[in-house]
N, C-alpha and C positions, 0 to 999 in steps of 0.2 A: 404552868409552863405555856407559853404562847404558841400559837399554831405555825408549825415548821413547814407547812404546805409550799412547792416550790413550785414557782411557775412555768409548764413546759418549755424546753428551749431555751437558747443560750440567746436570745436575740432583744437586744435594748429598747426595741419599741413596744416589747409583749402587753407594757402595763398599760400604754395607752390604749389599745385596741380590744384590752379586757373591761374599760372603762367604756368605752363606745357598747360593747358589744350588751353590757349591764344596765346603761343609759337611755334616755329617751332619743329614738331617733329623730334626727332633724330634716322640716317640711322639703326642704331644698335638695333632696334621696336623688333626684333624675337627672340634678347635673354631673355630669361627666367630667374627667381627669382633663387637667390643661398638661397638655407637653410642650415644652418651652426650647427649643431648640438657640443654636446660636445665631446671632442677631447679624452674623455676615453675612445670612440670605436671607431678605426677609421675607419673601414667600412662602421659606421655612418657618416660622414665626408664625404667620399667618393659620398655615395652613395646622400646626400643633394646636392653636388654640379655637380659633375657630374653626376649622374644616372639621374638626371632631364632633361640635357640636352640632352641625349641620347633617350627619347621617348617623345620627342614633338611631339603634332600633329597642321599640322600647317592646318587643313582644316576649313575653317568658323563653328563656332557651331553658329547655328540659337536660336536666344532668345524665351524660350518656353512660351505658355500660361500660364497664373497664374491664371486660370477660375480655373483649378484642381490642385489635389493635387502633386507635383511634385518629380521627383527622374532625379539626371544627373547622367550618368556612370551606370552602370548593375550591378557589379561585384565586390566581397571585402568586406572590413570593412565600415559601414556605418558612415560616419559623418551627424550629426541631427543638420540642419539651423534653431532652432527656430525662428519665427518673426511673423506679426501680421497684419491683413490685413486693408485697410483703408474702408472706409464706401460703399466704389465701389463695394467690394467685389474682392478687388485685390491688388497688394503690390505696395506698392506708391512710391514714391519719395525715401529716403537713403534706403529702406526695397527693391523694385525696383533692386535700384543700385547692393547693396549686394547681392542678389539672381543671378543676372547679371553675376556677377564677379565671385560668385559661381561656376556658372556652365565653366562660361571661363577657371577657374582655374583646375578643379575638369577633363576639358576636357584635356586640353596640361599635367595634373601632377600625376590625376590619376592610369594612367597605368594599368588600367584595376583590381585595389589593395584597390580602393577606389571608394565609388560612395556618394553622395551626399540627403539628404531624405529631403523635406523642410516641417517645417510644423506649420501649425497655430496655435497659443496659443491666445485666444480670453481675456485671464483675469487672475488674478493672480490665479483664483480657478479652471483654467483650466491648470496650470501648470503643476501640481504633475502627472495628468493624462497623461500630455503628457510626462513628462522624464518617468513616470512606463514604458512606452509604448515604450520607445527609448532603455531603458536599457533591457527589454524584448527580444526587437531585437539583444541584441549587439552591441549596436550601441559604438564607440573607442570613439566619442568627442562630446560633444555639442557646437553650436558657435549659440550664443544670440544675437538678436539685436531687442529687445522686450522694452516697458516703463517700467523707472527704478523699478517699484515696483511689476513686472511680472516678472521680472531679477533676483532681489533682493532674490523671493519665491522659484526660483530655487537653486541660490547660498546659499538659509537656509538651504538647504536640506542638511541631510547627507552625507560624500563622499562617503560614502558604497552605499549608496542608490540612485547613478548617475555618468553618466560620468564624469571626467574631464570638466570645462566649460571655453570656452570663452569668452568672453564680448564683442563686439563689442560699445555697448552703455555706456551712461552716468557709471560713477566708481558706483559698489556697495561692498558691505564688502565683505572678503575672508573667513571670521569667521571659516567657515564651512569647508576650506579648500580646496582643487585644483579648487579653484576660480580665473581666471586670464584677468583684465583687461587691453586689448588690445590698446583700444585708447586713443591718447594723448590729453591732453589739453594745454592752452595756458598758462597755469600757467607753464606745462612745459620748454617752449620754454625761457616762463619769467628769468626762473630760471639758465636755461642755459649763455644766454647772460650776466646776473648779474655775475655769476661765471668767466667767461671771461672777464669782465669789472673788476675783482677784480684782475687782473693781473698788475694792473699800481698802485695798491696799496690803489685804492679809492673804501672804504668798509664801507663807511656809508650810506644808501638808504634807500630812500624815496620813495613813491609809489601813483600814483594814478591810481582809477580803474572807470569804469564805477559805474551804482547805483546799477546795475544790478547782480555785481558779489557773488557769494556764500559768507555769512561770513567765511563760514570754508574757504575759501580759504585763508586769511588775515592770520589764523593762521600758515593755511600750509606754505605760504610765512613766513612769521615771524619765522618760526622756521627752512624751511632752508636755507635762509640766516644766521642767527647763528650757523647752523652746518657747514657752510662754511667760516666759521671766520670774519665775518661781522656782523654791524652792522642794525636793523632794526629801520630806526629812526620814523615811521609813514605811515599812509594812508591818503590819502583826496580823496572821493569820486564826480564823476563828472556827471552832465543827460546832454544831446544829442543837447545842444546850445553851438553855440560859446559865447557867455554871460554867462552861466554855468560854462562853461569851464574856461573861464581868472578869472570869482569870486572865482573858487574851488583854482586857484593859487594863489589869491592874501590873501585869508584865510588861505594859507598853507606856509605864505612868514616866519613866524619867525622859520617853522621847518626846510624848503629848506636852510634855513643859516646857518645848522648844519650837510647838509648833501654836500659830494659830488658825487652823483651817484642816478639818478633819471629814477626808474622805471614806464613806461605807459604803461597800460595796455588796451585794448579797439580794438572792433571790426570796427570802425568807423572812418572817416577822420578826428574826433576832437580832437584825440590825435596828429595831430600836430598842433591846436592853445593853445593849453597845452604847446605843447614845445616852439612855437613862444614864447607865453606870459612868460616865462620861462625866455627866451634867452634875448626879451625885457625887462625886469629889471634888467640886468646888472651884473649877478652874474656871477664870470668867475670859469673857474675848473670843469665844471660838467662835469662827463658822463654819456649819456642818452642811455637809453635800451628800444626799444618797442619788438613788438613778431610777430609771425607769423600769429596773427591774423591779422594786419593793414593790410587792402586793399592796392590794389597796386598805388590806386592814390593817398596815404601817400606817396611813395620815388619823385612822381614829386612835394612834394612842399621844397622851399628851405628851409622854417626853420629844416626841417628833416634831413638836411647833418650831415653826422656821426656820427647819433645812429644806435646803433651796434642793431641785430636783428640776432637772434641761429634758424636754421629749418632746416629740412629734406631738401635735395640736389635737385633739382624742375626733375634734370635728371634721379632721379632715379625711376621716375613715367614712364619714355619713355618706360621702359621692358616692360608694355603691354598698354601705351595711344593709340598706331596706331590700336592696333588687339579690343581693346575696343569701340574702333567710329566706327569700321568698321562694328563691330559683329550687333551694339545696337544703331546707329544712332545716339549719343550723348558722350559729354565729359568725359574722367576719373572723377570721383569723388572722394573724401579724403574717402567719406564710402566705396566703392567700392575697392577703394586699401584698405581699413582694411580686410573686404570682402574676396577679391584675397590672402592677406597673411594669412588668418585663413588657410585658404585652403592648401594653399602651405607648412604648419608648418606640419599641420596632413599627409599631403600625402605625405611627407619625409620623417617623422615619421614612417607614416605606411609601405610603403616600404623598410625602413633599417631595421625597426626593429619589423615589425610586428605593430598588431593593440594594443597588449596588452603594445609596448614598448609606447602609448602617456599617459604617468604617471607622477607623480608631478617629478621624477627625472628629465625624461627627457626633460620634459614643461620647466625646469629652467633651464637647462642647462647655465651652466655660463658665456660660448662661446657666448650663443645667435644666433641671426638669420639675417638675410640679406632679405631684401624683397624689395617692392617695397615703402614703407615706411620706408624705410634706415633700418640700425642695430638698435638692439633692442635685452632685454631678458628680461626676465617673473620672478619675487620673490616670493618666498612660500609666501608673505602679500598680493599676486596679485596683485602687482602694474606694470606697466612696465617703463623700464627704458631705453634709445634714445641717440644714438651718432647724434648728430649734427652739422653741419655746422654752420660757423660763418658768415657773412655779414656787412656790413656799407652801410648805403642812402648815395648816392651821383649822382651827374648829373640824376638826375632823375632816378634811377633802385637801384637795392642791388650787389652789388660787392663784391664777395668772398674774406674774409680774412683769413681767416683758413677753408681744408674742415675737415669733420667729419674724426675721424680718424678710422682707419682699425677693429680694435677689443677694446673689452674692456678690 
């Protein structure tokens, strides 16, 4: 039975960043994240991509205790790191990471324009007290990465009545407005690849997902694949056996006969006796899409050859994987580059255009942003939206077929 190992996190770029983090770092470690603001002021432009590269500092920042309460950088506009502590009495695991990156980030980008405030939100009834308290200070942005429903109490809140928020965590509504969630999920990634698979003309797809997946996501899938001129022909859900696995495909054999382009989705190396079992009943013409979720000991097995697989470029985590292991003893993380780009969006921000310029205008910017989780911009519905690269399984690894392209 193949190894059901599942990769922490619900977030669609884990598998690149597991690939960087495995791989050989690249010479080019000391350049710096471009933030690409909108092209209406070009000052702003300017100063995103070059004024950053202009005050690096390139001296180790030592990872601070999280016994107290913590502040990186002195000086400026405060961005407010809500998060939540673990039962230690200290920030764990992705909470950890992103406090990490925080301060890495907040140290090379700051520029003395910006400093960083972190602080504990112990419950959702503890929220309100903490944004009063943030906006008190003046604080330009919040950047979340709290349980979703201590997230959620924030982003109800009135825009009057609070910064600009980030998300770092699980999506929650924008209702309230300059609500913007930052991390991708694998329905992303899904979504991408299908789109690029609809270039040879094959726009019927079928889908299977673990048991595990959100319903809402079924619909989100289902609807946009139909906004993309495709067809949704079904789901079959699948649990964590290879026996699982070949019954969910041979239960799902009279709809796979109507499609051709088969979506798997799954953290787990069972999506490919999903595709073996597939392959093995003889049906020819499919194209197959998995995501960025599949571990990477998905591309060495052979039934995997050439399904196509959309994700962030694994190189564009090298802008700070070297100065990250070195600071903090441990690999990049997919939270930790969310982390690093909150930081680097505000503190380009804050520096071209002030603390008052990080506003729904310019958080959307249309241009978008360049980070170390690829390009990307932020919609007034707080969703975000990911140029990615394209890939095919083959000889055992992913092999670039198209990269991400330059802008959107």
């Amino acid at each position: 039975m193949k190894d059901r190992d599942e990769a922490r996190g619900a977030h669609g770029l884990r598998g690149a960043f597991r690939g960087v983090c495995n791989g050989a770092r690249a010479a080019r470690s000391f350049l710096l994240l471009s933030v690409v603001l909108s092209c209406s002021a070009l000052a702003a432009c300017q100063s995103g991509v070059d004024g950053i590269a202009k005050n690096v500092k390139t001296n180790d920042i030592k990872p601070p205790s999280s016994e107290v309460e913590e502040s990186f950088g002195e000086n400026g506009a405060e961005i407010t790191l809500l998060m939540q502590k673990g039962s230690s009495g200290l920030f764990e695991g992705p909470s950890r990471d992103i406090r990490d990156a925080a301060a890495l980030g907040i140290g090379e980008l700051g520029a003395n324009q910006a400093f960083v405030k972190v602080v504990d939100v112990t419950s959702p009834a503890a929220a309100s007290a903490a944004v009063a308290a943030a906006k008190s200070r003046s604080s330009a942005l919040l950047v979340s990465y709290l349980p979703p429903a201590t997230t959620a109490a924030v982003a109800a809140m009135p825009s009057d009545q609070r910064p600009p928020l980030l998300n770092l965590g699980a999506a929650v509504p924008a209702t309230s407005g300059n609500v913007y969630n930052l991390a991708s999920g694998e329905i992303d990634s899904a979504l991408e690849g299908v789109r690029a698979a609809f270039a040879s003309g094959r726009k019927k797809v079928f889908v299977f997902a673990q048991r595990d997946l959100p319903p809402a996501s079924d619909q989100r899938l289902a609807d946009a694949i139909r906004a993309s001129g495709g067809t949704f022909v079904g789901i079959a859900r699948y649990d964590l056996t290879d026996a699982a696995a070949a019954a969910a495909v041979q239960t799902a054999k009279p709809q796979l006969q109507t499609a051709d382009t088969v979506l798997i989705l799954g953290r787990t190396a069972i999506t490919t006796t999903i595709e073996g079992a597939i392959k093995a009943g003889g049906q020819t013409g499919l194209n197959f899409v998995g995501t960025s979720a599949w571990p990477p000991q998905t591309y060495r097995e052979p039934t995997a050859n050439g399904t196509l697989i959309a994700m962030v470029e694994p190189e564009a985590a090298t802008l700070i994987a070297d100065r990250y292991q070195r600071h903090y003893k441990r690999p990049l993380s997919t939270d930790a580059a969310y982390g690093y780009d909150a930081i680097a969006i505000a503190s380009g921000i804050i520096r071209s255009k002030g603390a008052t310029g990080l506003n729904a205008e310019t958080l959307t910017s249309k241009v978008g942003f360049r980070g170390v989780t690829g390009l990307f911009r932020l919609s007034p519905s707080g969703q975000v939206e990911r140029r990615l690269s394209l890939y095919a399984i083959g000889g055992g690894k992913i092999n670039v077929l198209a990269t991400a392209p330059a802008s959107f």
